[in-house]
N, C-alpha and C positions, 0 to 999 in steps of 0.2 A: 106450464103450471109446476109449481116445486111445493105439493103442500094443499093447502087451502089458499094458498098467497101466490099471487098473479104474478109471473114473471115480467121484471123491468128493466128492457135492453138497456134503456136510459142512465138509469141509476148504477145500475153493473158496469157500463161504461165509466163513469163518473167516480165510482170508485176505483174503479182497475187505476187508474189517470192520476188520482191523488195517490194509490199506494206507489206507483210508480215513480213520480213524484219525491213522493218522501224516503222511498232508498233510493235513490237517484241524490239527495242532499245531505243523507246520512253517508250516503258511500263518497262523494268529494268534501264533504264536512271540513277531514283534516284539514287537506290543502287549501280547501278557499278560509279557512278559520287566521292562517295566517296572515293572507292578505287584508282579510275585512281587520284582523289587530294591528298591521300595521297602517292601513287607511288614517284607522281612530288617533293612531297615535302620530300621524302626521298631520293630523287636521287639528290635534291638541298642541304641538309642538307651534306651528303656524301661529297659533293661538296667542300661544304665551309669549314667542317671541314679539308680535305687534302689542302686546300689555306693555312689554319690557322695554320697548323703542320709547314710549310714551313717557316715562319715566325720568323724574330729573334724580339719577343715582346721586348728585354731590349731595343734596338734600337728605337723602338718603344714608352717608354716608356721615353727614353732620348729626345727626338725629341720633345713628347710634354711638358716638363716641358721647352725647350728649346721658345719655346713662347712666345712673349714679350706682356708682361701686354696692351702695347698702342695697338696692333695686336689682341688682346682680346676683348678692349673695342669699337676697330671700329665693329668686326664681331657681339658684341654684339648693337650696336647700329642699325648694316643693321637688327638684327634679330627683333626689337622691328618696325622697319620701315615695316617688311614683317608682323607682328602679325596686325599692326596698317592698311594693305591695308587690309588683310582678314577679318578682322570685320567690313570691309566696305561691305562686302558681302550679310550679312544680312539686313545691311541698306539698301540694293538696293532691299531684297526682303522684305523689311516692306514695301516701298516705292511702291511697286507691287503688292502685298496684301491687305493695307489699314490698317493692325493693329494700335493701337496707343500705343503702348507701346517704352517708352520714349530711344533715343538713348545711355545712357550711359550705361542701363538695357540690351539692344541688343547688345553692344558690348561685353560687360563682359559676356554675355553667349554665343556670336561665338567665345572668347577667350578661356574658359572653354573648349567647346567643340573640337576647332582646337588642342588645348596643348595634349588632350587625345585622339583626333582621329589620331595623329602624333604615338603615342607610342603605341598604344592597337586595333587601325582599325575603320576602317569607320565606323561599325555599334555600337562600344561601341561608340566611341568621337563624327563621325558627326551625328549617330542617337535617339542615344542615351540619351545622356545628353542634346539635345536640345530639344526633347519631356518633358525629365523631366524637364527641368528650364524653357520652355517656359509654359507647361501644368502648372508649378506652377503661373507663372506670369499670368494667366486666360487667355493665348492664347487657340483656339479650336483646334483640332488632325490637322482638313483636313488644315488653314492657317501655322500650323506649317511644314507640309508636302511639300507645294509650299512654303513657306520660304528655308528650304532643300533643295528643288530641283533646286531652283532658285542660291542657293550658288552654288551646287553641278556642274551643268551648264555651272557657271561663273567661276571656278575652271580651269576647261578641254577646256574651248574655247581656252585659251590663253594658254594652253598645245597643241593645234591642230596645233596652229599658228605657235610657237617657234621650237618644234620637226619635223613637217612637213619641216618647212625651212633650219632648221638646217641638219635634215638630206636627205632630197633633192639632199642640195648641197654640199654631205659629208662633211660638215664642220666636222662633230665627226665621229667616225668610230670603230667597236668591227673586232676582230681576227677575220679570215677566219672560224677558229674553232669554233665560238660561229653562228653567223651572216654573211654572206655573204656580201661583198660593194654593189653589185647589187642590194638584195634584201633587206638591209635597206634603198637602196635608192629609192626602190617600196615603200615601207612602208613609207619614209617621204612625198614621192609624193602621197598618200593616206590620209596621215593627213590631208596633205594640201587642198585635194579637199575637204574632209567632214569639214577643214573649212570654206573654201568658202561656201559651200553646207548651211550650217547652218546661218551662216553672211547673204547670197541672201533671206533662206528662211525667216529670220526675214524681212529684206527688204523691200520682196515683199509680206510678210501677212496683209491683208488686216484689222484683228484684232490679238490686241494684248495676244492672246491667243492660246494654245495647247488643244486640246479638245482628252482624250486618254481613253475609255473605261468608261465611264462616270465622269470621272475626268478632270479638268481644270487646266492648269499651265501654267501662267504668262509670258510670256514673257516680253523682255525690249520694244519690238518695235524699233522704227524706230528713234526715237532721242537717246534712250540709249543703244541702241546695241553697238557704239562703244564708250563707259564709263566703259561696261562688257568688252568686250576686253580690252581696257586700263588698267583696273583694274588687270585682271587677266595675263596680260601678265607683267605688276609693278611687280608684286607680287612674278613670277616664276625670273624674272633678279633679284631682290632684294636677292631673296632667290640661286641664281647662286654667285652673288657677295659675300655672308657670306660663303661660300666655298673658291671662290678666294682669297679673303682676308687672308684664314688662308693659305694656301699654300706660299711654299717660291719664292719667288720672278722668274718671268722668267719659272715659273716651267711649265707652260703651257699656252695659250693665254688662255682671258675669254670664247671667245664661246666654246671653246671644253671644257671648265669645267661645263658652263650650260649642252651643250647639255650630257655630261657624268650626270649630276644631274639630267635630267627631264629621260635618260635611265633608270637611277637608280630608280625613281620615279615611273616610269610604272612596272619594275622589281618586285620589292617589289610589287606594288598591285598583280600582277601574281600572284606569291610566297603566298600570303596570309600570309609571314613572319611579323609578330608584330615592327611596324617601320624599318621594312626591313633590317633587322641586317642583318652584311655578305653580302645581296644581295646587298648595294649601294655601298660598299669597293668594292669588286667582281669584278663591272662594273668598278669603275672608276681604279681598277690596270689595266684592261682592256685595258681602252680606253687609261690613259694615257702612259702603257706599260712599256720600259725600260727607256724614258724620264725623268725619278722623281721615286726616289730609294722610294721601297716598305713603307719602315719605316716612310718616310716623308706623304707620302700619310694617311698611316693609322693614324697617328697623329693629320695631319691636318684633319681627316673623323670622328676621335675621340673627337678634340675639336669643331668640326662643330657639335657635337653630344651634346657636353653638353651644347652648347650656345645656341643650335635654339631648341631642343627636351630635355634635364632635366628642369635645368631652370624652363623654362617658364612651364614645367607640374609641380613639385615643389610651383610654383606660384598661375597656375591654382589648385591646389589639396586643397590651401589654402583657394581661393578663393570659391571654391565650399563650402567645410566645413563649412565656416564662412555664406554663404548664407542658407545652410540648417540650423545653428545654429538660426540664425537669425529668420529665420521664424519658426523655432518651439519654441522659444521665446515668439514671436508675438502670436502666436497661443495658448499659454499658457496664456498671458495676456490678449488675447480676454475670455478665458473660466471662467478667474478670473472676 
């Protein structure tokens, strides 16, 4: 007896069993974490490559030369529009921060960093290269940190909003064989609550501030909460329409081309695939199916590839170079 409650060898058993259990998985967690991600990503690789075997590339390859120059230079104008909302991102978190470090400085290094977190992953481009160009511009670790986190934030709100809706109301939809209609439509109606969820909780905070294990992160508060949304939802259609635009005409309505892009978007982070090769082709022969012949797709995936992701890292690559020139330059001439 323990109490007024009957001693239960059973049940004492049975817990003892799961606790041990669950530090028995928490304590090999690390090491089997890496194998169960390289499993995934061999089982996705398999994948892609039997997609790509399938494939008549010359078709492919006629489709995109097939491309008219004026179709080119719209996708590449929407793509300089989506570059131009995302370096607004940092603005918003100088703006939250208090840094003073001059706006043309800030954009050119969330430019920098967007062009190579697109092709190499979030920790090379978005954390990367913003530590190093901000830490050289004499910003401190912890402001550059909540500048990050503050983009990073403004990124995924207006992915909660977009995705949640879209797939809600299967506007977009993957095979039975990938995805069930059901349970993506659990899944958008999820998005959709943890955006709400997020939206009320800025709302209703009383300060503009996240207090997480002795770290502080910025929020917009309550006049700029929805400028974050606006921004970040610009950003995702902007970057929906540089897809449509390269697709041929008819070939599918725009919302099922976003909501196939932001699939593809989330895919790829999974995947931990490097600008998510394969995985956004993948999704969108998917979603768009036998609607829009394979070779079209992958052409239009192809020149949506070099307009919105070479390019601009090309550009950005330059621009990096020329800034470390520069200051080791300067830093030569201060020594002189």
């Amino acid at each position: 007896m323990r109490g007024n409650a009957p001693y239960d060898r059973g049940l004492f058993m049975r817990t003892a069993i799961w606790k041990k259990g669950f530090d028995a998985v928490r304590l090999h967690w690390p090491r089997w974490r890496k194998y169960v991600a390289g499993a995934f990503f061999l089982l996705v690789a398999i994948l892609l490559v039997r997609l790509a075997l399938g494939i008549d590339w010359r078709e492919v390859a006629r489709a995109f030369r097939a491309l008219s120059p004026a179709t080119l230079a719209i996708a590449g104008g929407l793509a300089v529009l989506s570059y131009g909302i995302y370096c607004c991102y940092d603005l918003l978190g100088r703006y939250l921060t208090g840094h003073s470090l001059g706006t043309g400085r800030v954009m050119l290094i969330t430019f920098i960093s967007y062009a190579f977190n697109l092709s190499f992953g979030a920790m090379v481009g978005g954390a990367a290269f913003r530590f190093r160009l901000y830490s050289r511009a004499g910003i401190d670790p912890g402001t550059i940190t909540r500048v990050l986190a503050t983009s990073v934030v403004t990124n995924w709100v207006g992915y909660l909003l977009l995705a949640g809706v879209l797939l809600a109301t299967r506007t977009v939809s993957l095979p039975d064989s990938w995805v069930g209609g059901t349970l993506l439509q659990a899944i958008g109606a999820g998005l959709t609550v943890l955006f709400a969820a997020y939206l009320s909780f800025i709302l209703l905070l009383a300060r503009p501030e996240l207090r997480f294990r002795g770290h502080e992160l910025p929020l917009p508060g309550r006049r700029l909460a929805w400028l974050q949304v606006t921004m970040s939802v610009s950003n995702w259609v902007v970057m929906g329409a540089v897809v449509y635009t390269l697709l041929p005409d008819g070939a599918a309505s725009y919302p099922v081309v976003l909501g196939a892009l932001l699939l593809g978007a989330i895919a790829g982070v999974v995947t931990h695939i490097p600008a998510g090769v394969g995985v956004i082709e993948a999704v969108f022969l998917a979603v768009l199916g036998g609607s829009v012949p394979q070779h079209q797709v992958l052409a239009s995936l192809l020149a949506y590839r070099v307009v919105y992701y070479l390019v601009p890292l090309a550009i950005a690559a330059v621009a990096y170079v020329t800034t470390e020139a520069s200051r080791g330059a300067s830093g030569v001439a201060r020594e002189a």
